[in-house]
PAMAR-432023 format. One record per residue (C-alpha): residue number from 0; residue in three letters; y, z, x. Coordinates in nm, 4 decimals, padded with zeros to 6 digits. Example, Ala and Ser with C-alpha at 12.3 -4.5 7.8 and 13.67 -1.06 7.14 Angstrom:
<pt num="0" residuo="ALA" py="-00.4500" pz="00.7800" px="01.2300"/>
<pt num="1" residuo="SER" py="-00.1060" pz="00.7140" px="01.3670"/>
# end
This chain:
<pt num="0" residuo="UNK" py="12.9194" pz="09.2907" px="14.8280"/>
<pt num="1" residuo="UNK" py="12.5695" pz="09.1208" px="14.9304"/>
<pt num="2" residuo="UNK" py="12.4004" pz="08.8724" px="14.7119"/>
<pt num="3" residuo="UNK" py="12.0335" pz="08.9775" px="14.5803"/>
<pt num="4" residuo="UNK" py="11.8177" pz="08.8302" px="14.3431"/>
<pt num="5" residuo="UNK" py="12.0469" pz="09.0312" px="14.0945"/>
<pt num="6" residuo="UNK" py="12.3234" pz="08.8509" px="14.1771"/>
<pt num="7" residuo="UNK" py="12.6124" pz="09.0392" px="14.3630"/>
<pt num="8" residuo="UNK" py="12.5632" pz="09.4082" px="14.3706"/>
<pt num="9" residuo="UNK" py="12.8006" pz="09.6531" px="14.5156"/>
<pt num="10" residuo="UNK" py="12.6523" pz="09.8718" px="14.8474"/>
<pt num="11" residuo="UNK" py="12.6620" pz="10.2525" px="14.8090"/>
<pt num="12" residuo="UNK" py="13.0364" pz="10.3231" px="14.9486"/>
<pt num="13" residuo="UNK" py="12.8413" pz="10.6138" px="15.1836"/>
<pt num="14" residuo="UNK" py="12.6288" pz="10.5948" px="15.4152"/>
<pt num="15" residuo="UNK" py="12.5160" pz="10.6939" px="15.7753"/>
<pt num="16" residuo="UNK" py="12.3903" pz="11.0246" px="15.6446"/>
<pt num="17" residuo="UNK" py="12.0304" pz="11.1386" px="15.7113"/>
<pt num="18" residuo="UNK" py="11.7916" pz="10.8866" px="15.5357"/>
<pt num="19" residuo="UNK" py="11.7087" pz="11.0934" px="15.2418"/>
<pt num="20" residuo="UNK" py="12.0518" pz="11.1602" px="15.1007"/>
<pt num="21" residuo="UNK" py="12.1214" pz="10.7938" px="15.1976"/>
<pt num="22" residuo="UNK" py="11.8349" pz="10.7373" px="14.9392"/>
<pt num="23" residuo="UNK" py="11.9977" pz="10.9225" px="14.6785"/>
<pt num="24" residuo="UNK" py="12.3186" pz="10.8030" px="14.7265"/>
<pt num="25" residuo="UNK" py="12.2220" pz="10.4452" px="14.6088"/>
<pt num="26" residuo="UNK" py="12.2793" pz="10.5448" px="14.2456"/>
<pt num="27" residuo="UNK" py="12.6589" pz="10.6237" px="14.2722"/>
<pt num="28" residuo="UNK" py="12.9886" pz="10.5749" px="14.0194"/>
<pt num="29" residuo="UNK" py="13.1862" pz="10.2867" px="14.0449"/>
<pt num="30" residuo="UNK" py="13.5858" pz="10.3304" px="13.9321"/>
<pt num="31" residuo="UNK" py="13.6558" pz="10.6482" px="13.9937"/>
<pt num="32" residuo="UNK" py="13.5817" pz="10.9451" px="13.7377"/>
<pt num="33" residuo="UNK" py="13.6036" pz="10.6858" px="13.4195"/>
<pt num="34" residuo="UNK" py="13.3992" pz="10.4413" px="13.5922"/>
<pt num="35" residuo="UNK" py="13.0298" pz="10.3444" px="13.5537"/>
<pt num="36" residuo="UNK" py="12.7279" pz="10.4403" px="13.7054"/>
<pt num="37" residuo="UNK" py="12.6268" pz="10.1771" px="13.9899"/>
<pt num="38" residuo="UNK" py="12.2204" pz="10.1965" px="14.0847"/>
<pt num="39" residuo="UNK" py="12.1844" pz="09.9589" px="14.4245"/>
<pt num="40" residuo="UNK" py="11.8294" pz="09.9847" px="14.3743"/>
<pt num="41" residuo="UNK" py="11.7757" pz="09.7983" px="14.0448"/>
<pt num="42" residuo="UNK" py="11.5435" pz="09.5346" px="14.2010"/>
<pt num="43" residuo="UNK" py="11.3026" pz="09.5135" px="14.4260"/>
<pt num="44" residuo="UNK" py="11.5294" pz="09.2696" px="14.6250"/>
<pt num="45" residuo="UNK" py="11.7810" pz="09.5105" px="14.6517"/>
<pt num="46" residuo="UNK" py="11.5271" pz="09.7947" px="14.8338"/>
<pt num="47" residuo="UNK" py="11.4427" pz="09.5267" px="15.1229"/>
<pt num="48" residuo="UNK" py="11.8258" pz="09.5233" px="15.1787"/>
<pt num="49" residuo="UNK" py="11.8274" pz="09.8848" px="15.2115"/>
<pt num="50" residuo="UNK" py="11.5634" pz="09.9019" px="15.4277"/>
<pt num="51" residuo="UNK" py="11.6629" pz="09.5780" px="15.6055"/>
<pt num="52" residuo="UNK" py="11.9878" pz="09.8133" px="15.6194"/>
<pt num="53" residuo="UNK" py="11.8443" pz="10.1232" px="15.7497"/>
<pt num="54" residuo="UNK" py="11.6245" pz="09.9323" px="15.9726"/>
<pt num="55" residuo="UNK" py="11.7440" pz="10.1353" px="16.3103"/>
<pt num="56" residuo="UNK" py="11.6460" pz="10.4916" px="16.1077"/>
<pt num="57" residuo="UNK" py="11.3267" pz="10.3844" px="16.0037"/>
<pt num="58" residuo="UNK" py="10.9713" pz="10.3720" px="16.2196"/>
<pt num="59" residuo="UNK" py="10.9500" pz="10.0739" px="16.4263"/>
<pt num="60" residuo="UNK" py="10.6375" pz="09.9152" px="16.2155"/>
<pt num="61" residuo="UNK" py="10.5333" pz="09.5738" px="16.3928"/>
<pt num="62" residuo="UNK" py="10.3355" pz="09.5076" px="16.0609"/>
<pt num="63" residuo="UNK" py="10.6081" pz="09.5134" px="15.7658"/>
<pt num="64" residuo="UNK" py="10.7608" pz="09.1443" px="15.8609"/>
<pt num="65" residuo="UNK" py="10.4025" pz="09.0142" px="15.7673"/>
<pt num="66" residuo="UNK" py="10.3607" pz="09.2825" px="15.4495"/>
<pt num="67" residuo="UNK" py="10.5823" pz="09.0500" px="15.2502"/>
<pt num="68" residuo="UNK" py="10.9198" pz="09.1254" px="15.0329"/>
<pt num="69" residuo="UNK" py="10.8873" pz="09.4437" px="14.8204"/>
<pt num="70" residuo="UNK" py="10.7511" pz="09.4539" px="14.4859"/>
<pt num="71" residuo="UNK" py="10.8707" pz="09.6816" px="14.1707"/>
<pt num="72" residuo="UNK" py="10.5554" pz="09.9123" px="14.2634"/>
<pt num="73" residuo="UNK" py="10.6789" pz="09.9633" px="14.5843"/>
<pt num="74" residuo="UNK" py="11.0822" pz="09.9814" px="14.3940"/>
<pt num="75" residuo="UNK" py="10.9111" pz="10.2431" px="14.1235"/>
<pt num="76" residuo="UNK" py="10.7964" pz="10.4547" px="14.4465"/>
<pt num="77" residuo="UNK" py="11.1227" pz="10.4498" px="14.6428"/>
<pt num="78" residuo="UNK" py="11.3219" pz="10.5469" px="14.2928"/>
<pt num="79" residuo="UNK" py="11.0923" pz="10.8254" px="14.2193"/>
<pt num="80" residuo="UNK" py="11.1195" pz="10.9812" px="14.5453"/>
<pt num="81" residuo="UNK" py="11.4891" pz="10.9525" px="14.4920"/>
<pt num="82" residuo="UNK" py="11.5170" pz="11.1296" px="14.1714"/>
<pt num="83" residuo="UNK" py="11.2886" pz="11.4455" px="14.3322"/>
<pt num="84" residuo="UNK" py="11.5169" pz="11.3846" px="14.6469"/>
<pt num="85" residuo="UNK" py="11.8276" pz="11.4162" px="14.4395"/>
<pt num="86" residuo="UNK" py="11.6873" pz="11.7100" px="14.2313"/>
<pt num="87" residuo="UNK" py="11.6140" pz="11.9052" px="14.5469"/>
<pt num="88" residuo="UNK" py="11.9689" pz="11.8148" px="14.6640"/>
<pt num="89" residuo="UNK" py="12.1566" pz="11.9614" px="14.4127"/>
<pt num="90" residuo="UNK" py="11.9573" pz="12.2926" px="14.3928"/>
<pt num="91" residuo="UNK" py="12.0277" pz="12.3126" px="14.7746"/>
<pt num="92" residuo="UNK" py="12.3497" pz="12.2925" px="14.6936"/>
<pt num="93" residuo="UNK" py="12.3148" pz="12.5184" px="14.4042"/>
<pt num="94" residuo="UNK" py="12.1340" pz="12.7322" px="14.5833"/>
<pt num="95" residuo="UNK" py="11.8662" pz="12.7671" px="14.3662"/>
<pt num="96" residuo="UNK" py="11.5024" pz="12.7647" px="14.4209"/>
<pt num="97" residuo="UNK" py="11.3324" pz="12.4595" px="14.4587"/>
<pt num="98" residuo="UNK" py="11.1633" pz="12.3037" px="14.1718"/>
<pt num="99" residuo="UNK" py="10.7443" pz="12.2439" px="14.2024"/>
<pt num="100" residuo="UNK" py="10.7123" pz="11.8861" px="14.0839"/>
<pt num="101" residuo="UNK" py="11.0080" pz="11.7366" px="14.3202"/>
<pt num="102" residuo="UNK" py="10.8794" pz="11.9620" px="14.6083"/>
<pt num="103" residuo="UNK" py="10.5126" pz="11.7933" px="14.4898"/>
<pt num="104" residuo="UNK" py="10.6809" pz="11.4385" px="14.4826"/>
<pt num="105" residuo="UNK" py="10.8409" pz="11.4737" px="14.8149"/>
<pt num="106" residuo="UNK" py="10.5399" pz="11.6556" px="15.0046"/>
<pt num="107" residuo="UNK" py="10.3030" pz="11.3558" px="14.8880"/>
<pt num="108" residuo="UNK" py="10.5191" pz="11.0640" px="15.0174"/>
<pt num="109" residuo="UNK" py="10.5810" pz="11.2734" px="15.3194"/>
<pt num="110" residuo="UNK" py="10.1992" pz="11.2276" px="15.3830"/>
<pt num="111" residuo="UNK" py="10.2405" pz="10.8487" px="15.4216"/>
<pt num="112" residuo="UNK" py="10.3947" pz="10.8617" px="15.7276"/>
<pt num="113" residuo="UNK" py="10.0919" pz="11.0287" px="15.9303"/>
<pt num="114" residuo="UNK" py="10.0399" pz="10.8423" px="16.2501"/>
<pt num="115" residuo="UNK" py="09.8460" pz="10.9145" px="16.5712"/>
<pt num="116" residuo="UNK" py="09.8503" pz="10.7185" px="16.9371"/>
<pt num="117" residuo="UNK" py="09.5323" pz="10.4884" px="17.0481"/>
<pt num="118" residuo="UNK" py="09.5332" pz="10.3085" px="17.3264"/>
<pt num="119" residuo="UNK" py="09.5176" pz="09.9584" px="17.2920"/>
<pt num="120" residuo="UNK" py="09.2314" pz="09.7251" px="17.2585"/>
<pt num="121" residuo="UNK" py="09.3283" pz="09.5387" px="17.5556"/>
<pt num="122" residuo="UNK" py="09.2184" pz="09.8259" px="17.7458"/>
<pt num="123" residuo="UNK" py="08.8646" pz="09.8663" px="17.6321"/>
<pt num="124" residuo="UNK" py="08.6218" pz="09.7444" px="17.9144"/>
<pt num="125" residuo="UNK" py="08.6657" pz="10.0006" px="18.1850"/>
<pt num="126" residuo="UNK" py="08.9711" pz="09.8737" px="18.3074"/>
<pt num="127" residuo="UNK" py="09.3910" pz="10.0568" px="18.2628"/>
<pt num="128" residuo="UNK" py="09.5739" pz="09.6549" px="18.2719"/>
<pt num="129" residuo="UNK" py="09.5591" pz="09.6391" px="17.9124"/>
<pt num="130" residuo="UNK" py="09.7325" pz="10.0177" px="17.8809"/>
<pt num="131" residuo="UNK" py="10.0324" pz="09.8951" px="18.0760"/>
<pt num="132" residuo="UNK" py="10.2570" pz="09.8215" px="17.7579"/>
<pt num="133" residuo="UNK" py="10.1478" pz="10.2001" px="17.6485"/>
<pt num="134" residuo="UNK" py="10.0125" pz="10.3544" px="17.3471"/>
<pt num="135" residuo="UNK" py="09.9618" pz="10.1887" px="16.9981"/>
<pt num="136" residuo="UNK" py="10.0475" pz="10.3364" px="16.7253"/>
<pt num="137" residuo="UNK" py="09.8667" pz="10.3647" px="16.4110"/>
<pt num="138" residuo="UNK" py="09.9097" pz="10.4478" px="16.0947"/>
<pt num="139" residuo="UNK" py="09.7057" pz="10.6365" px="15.7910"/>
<pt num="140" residuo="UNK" py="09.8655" pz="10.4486" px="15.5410"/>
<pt num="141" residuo="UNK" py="09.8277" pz="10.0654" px="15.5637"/>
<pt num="142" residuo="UNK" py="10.0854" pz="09.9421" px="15.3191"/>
<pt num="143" residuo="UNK" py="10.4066" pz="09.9319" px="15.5545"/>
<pt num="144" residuo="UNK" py="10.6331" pz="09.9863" px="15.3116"/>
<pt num="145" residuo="UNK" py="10.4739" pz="10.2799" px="15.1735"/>
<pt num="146" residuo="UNK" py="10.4902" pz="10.4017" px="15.5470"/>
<pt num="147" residuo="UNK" py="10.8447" pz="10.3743" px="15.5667"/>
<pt num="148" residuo="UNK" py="10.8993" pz="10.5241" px="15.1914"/>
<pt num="149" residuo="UNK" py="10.6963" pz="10.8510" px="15.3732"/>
<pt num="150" residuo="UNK" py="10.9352" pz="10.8391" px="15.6468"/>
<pt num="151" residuo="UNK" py="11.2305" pz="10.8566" px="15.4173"/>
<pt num="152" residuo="UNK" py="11.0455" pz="11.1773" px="15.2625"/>
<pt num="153" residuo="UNK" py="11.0043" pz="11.3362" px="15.6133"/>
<pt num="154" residuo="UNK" py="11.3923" pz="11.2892" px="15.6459"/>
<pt num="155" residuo="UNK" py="11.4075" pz="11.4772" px="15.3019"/>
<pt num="156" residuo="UNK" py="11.1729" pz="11.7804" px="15.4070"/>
<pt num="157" residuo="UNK" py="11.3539" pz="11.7976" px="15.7745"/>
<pt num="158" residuo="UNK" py="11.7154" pz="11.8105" px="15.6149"/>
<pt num="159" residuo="UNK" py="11.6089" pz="12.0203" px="15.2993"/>
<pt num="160" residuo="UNK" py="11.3564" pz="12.2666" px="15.4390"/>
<pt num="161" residuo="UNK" py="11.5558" pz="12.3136" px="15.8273"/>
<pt num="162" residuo="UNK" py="11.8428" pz="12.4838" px="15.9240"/>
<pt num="163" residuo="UNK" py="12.0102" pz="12.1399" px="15.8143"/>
<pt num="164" residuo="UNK" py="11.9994" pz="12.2453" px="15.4604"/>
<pt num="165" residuo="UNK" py="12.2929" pz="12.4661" px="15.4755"/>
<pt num="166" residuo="UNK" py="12.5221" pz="12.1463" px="15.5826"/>
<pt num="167" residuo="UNK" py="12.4316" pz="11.9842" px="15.2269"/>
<pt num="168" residuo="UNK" py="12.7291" pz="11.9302" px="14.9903"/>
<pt num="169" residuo="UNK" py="12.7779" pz="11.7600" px="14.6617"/>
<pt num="170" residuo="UNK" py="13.1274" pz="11.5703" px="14.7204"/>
<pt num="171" residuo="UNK" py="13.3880" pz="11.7557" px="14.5274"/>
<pt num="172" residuo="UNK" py="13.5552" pz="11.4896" px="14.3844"/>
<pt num="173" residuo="UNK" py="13.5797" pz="11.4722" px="13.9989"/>
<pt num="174" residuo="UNK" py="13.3136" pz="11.1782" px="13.8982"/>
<pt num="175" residuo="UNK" py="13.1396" pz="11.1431" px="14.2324"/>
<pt num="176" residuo="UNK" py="12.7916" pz="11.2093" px="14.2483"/>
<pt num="177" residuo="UNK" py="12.6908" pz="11.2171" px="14.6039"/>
<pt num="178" residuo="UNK" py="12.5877" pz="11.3897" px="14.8738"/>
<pt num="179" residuo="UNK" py="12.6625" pz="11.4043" px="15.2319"/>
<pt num="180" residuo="UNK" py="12.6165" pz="11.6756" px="15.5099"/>
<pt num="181" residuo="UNK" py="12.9136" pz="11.8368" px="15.6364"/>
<pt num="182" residuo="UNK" py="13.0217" pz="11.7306" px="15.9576"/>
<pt num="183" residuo="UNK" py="13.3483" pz="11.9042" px="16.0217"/>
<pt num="184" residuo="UNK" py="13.5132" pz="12.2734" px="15.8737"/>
<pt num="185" residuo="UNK" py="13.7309" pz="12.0475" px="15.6790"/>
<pt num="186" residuo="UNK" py="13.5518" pz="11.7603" px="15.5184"/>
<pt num="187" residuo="UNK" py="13.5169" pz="11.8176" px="15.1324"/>
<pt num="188" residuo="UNK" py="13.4532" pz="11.4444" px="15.0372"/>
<pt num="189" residuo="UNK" py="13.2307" pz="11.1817" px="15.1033"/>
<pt num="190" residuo="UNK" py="13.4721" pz="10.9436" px="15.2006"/>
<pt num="191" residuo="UNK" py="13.8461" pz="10.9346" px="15.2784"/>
<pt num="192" residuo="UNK" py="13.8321" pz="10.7496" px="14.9106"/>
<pt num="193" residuo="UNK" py="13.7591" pz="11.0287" px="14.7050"/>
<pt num="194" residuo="UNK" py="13.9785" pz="11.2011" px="14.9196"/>
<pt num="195" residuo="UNK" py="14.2830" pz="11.0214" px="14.8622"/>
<pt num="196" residuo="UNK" py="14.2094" pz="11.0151" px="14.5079"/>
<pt num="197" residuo="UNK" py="14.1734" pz="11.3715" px="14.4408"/>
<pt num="198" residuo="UNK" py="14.4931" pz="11.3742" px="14.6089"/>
<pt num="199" residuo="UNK" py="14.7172" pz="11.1435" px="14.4152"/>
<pt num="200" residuo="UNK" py="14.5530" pz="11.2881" px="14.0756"/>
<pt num="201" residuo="UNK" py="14.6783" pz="11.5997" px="14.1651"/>
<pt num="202" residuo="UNK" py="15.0282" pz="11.4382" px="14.3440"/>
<pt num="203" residuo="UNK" py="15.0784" pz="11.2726" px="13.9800"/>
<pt num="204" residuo="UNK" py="15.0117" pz="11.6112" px="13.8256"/>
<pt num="205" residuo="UNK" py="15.2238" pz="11.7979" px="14.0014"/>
<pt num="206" residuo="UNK" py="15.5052" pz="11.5478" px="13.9067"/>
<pt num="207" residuo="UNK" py="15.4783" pz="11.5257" px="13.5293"/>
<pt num="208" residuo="UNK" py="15.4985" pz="11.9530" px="13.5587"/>
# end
């Protein structure tokens, strides 16, 4: 477990997914199908270890090392998009229509992650030497963070609105809550651990029959 500000907190037992179910997966259940509900987002500590986590997934942006640690506007952001995330999960799954206000939720953080290619200022004056490293990249939104929560809602509208959508499952295993794409014919659970304990609940049933 890594230490936060909260003290030890357990890490979602999942992830590697695309970043958007990775984002609802950080509210998970701890202990099986009596356990407790774990959220690994509680402070805003714990979102710059996810992010610190996620770090290869996300936009390179050269300006969130100097935007400082997160704060619990920037946690209250992150959690909302993860309820309308999670919403828009399950109906996928459902395969139900999607519901207005998490499609509105999603589509404005999706917004935030509008960039466009300049060249750099070193190549102003009339000469290409200052071009050499490429173009920069610049963003609409000038709070980093808020840059990276958009690009965590772009994941969301590429998975849920693409022809990704029809991978998403809700793990089948009684007490789990989440969600994973499906990556093989035969993969029902989000990790071997919910596999193995479906499977020695229902070894242990079959025995007392």
């Amino acid at each position: 477990m890594a230490k936060t500000e909260s003290g030890e907190r357990p890490r979602p037992p999942l992830s590697g997914e695309p970043l958007a179910l990775d984002l609802v997966n950080t509210t998970f259940i701890q202990g099986g199908l009596r356990g407790s509900l774990v959220d690994a987002l509680a402070v805003p500590a714990d979102l710059d270890l996810w992010l610190e986590e996620h770090a290869q997934a996300l936009p390179p942006e050269p300006a969130r090392p100097a935007a400082g640690p997160a704060t619990a506007s920037h946690l209250e952001e992150f959690r909302r998009l993860r309820e309308a995330l999670r919403e828009l999960s399950r109906a996928c799954v459902a395969e139900e229509p999607y519901g207005e206000q998490p499609v509105a939720v999603v589509n404005r953080a999706a917004r935030l992650a509008v960039s466009w290619p300049e060249i750099g200022d070193g190549a102003a004056g009339g000469t290409a030497a200052g071009a050499a490293d490429g173009p920069v990249v610049r963003w609409a939104e000038s709070d980093p963070l808020m840059v990276l929560l958009g690009a965590v809602a772009v994941s969301g509208v590429e998975l849920l609105a693409g022809p990704g959508r029809h991978g998403v499952r809700a793990c089948a295993a009684p007490g789990c809550i989440l969600y994973f794409v499906k990556s093989h014919r035969r993969r029902e659970w989000c990790t071997p651990a919910c596999g193995n304990r479906v499977r020695v609940a229902r070894h242990h049933r079959q025995r007392r029959s």
